[in-house]
C-alpha positions as CSV (number, residue, x, y, z in Angstrom):
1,X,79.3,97.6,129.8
2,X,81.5,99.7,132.1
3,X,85.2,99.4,132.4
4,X,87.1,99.5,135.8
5,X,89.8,101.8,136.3
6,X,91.2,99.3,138.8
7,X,91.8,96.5,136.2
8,X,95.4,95.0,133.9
9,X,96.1,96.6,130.6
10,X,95.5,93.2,129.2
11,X,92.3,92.8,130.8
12,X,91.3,96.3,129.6
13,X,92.3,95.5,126.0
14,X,90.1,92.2,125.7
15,X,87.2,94.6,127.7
16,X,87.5,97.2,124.1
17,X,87.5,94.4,122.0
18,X,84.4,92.6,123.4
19,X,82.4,96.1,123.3
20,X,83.6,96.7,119.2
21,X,82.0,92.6,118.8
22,X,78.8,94.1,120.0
23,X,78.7,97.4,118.3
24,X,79.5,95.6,115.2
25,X,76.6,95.3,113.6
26,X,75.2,98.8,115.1
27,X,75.0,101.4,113.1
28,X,74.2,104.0,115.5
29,X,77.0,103.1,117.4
30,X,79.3,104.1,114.7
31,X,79.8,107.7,112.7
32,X,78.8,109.0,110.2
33,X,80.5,107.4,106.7
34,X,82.7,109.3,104.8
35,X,84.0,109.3,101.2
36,X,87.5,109.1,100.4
37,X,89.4,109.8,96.7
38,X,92.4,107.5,96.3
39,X,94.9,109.4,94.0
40,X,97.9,107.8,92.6
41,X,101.0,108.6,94.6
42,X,104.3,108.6,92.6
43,X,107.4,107.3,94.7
44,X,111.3,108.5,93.0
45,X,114.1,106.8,94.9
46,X,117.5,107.6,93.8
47,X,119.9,104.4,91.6
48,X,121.9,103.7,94.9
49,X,118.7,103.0,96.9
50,X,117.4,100.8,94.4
51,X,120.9,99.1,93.4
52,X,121.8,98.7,97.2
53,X,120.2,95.3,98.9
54,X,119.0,95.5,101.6
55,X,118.4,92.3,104.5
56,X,115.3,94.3,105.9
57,X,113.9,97.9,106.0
58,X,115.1,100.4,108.6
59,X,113.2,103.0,109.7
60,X,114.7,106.3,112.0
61,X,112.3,108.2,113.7
């Protein structure tokens, strides 16, 4: 299946995931696995972070 240049962004996204439905199941049409070691991660926030409430998370980029 070929994608047109000349088509929406919408139309190009449903076009992707139509292709990753077929290639699903096919393993040749995917990489090589690869192992990954989960290690525990330790998170220290400071006593006004925790004791502050918060209505939702705010992120600055």
């Amino acid at each position: 299946m070929s994608i047109s240049p000349n088509r929406s962004r919408e139309l190009f996204k449903v076009e992707i995931d139509d292709i990753v439905e077929q290639q699903a199941d096919d393993d040749t049409a995917w990489e090589a696995l690869i192992a990954v070691n989960r290690q525990t991660a330790f998170l220290v926030l400071s006593e006004e972070i925790v004791k502050t409430p918060h209505s939702s998370p705010t992120f600055t980029t």
